[in-house]
C-alpha positions in Angstrom: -0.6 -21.1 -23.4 1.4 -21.1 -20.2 2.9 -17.3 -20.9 -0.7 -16.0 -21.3 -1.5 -18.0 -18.0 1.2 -16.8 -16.1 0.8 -13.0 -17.7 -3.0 -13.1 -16.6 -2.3 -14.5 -12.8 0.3 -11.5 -12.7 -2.3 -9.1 -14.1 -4.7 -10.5 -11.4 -1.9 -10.6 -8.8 -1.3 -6.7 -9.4 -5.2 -5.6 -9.4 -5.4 -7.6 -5.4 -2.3 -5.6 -4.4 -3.2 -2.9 -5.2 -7.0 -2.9 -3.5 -5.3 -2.1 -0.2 -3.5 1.2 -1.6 -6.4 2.3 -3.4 -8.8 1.6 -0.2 -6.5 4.0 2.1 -7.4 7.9 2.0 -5.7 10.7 1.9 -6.1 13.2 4.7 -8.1 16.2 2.8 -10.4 13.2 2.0 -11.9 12.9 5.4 -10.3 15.7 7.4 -10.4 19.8 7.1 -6.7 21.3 7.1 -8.3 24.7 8.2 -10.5 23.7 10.8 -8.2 22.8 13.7 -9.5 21.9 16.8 -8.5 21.2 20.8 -10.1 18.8 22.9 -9.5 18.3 26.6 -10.9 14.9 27.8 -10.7 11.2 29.4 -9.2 8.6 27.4 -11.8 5.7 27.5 -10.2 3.4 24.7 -7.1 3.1 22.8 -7.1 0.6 19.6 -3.9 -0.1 18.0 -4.8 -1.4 14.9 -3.8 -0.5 11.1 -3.8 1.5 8.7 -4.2 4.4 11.7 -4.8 3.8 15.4 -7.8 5.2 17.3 -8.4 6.8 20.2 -11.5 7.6 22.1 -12.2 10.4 24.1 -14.7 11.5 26.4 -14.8 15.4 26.1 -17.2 17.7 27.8 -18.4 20.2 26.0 -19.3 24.5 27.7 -22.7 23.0 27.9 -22.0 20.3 30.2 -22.6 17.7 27.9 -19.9 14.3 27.7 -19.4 13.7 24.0 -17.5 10.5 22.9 -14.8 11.9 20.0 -13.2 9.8 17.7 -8.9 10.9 16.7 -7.5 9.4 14.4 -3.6 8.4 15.2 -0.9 7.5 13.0 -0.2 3.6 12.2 1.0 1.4 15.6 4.5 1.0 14.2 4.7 4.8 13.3 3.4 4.9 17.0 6.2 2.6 18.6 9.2 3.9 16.6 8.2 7.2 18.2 8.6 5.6 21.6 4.8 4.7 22.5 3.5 1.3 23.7 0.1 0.1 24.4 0.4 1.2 28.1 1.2 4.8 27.2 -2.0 6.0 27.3 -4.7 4.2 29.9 -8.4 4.7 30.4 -8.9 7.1 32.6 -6.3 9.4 31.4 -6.9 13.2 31.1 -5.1 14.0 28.0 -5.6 17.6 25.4 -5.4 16.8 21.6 -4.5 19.1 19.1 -5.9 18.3 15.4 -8.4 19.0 12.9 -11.9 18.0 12.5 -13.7 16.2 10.3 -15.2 17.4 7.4 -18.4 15.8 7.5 -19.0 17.5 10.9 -19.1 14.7 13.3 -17.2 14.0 16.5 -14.2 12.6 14.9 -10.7 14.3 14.2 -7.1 13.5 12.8 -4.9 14.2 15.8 -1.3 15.8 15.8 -0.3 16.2 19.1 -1.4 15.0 22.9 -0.1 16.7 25.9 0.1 13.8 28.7 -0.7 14.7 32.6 2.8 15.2 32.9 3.2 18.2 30.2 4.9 16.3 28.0 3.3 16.8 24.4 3.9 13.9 22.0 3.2 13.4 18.3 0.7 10.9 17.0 -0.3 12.0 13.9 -0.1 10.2 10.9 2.7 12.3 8.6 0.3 12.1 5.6 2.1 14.7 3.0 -1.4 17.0 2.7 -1.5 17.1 6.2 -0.7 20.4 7.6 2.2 20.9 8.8 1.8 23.5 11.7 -0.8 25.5 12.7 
């Protein structure tokens, strides 16, 4: 009786663990490879929180128009190991971000790069392997 207990609350164990993994997407789930797109605007928030950071953007648009995008970043510890902290970028900031756009149409992207005020361009994406590589 205790092996069939102890198999089952392993079985159960496994299924839990797993829930995380199977919850996460890939990139050509959400985001289109072939549609790569560059927006120039004000950062207005920054939220380092997992599985990807976020980071809002206020981009104005040739119609004059201020439309609040969405980019999707890599993890905070991807993020940190590449030399970023939680001061790096600050509301306010004019930044340009290179990614691709959502499939689905709406103002939300998976970022690659952002060039900073000072010219320096900086990788944030996430390294998913069907992400493309260049463009």
């Amino acid at each position: 009786m205790g092996t069939k207990l102890a198999v089952t609350l392993a079985g159960m164990w496994l299924l839990v663990a797993a829930a995380p993994v199977v919850a996460h997407h890939s990139f050509a789930a959400e985001f289109d490879g072939s549609k790569p797109v560059t927006l120039r605007g004000t950062v207005t928030k920054m939220e380092w929180i997992n599985p990807h950071s976020w980071l809002y953007v206020a981009v104005k648009g040739p119609d004059g128009n201020v439309q609040s995008w969405a980019i999707e970043c890599g993890p905070p510890n991807s993020l940190l190991r590449a030399g970023w902290n939680k001061n790096s970028l600050t509301v306010g900031m004019e930044v340009v971000i290179d990614g691709f756009r959502a499939k689905n149409g709406t103002p939300v992207a998976a970022g690659r790069d952002i060039k900073l005020p000072d010219g320096r361009k900086v990788f944030v994406g996430s390294g998913s392997p069907d992400a493309p590589v260049d463009r």
